[in-house]
N, C-alpha and C positions, 0 to 999 in steps of 0.2 A: 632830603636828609634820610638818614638809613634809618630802617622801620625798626630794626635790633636797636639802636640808639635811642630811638625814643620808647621802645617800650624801657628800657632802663632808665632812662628819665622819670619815668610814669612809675617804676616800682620802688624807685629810692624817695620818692613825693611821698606815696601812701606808705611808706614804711615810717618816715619823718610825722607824718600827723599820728601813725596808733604811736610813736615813742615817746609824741608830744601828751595824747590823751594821758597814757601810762602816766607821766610823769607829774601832772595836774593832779591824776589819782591819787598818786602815792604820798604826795607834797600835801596836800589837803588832808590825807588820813592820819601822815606824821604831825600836822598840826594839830590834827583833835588830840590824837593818845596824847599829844602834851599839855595840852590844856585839860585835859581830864577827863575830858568829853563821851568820851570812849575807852573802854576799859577791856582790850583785847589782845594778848601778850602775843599771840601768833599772827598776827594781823601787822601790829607794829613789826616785829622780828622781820617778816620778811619786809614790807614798804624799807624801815632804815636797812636792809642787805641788799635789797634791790634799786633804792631808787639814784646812787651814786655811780657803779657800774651801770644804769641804763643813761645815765646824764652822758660821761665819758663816751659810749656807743654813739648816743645823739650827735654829738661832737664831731666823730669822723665821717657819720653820714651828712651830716650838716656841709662839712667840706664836699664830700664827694659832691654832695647837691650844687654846691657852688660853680664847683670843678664843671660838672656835666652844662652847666646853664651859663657858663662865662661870658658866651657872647649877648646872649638876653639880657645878660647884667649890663658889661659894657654899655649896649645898646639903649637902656632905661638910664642910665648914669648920663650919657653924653644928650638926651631928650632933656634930662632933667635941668644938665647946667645950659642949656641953649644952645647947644652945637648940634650941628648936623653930621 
């Protein structure tokens, strides 16, 4: 397989986990400010401005990821239901 190919395999993987991390972040600190937890007006501002537009981002890297790994997918799909 071409070595450019997979390193963009390998950069769209660790972009998906810090967008993932980000997003546990944000989603957990939107939880405290509303529960009361936490009382920090620039903290919440940005998580509710950010954590929507990084959802939608996830979104099309998620496809991309998809796109890039189709045949590994296929492959664990057709394992999975019994076919060779």
């Amino acid at each position: 397989m071409n070595q450019l190919f997979i390193k963009i395999r390998g950069v769209v993987a660790i972009i998906i986990m810090i967008i993932a991390a980000y997003q546990i972040v944000s989603g957990i600190g939107m939880w405290l400010v509303n529960r009361g937890t936490i009382d920090a007006p620039g903290m919440a501002m940005f998580f509710y401005r950010t954590h929507q537009p990084m959802g939608f981002v996830f979104l099309f890297i998620a496809l991309a990821h998809l796109t890039l790994n189709r045949k590994i997918l296929i492959s664990d799909l057709k394992i999975l239901r019994g076919k060779k």
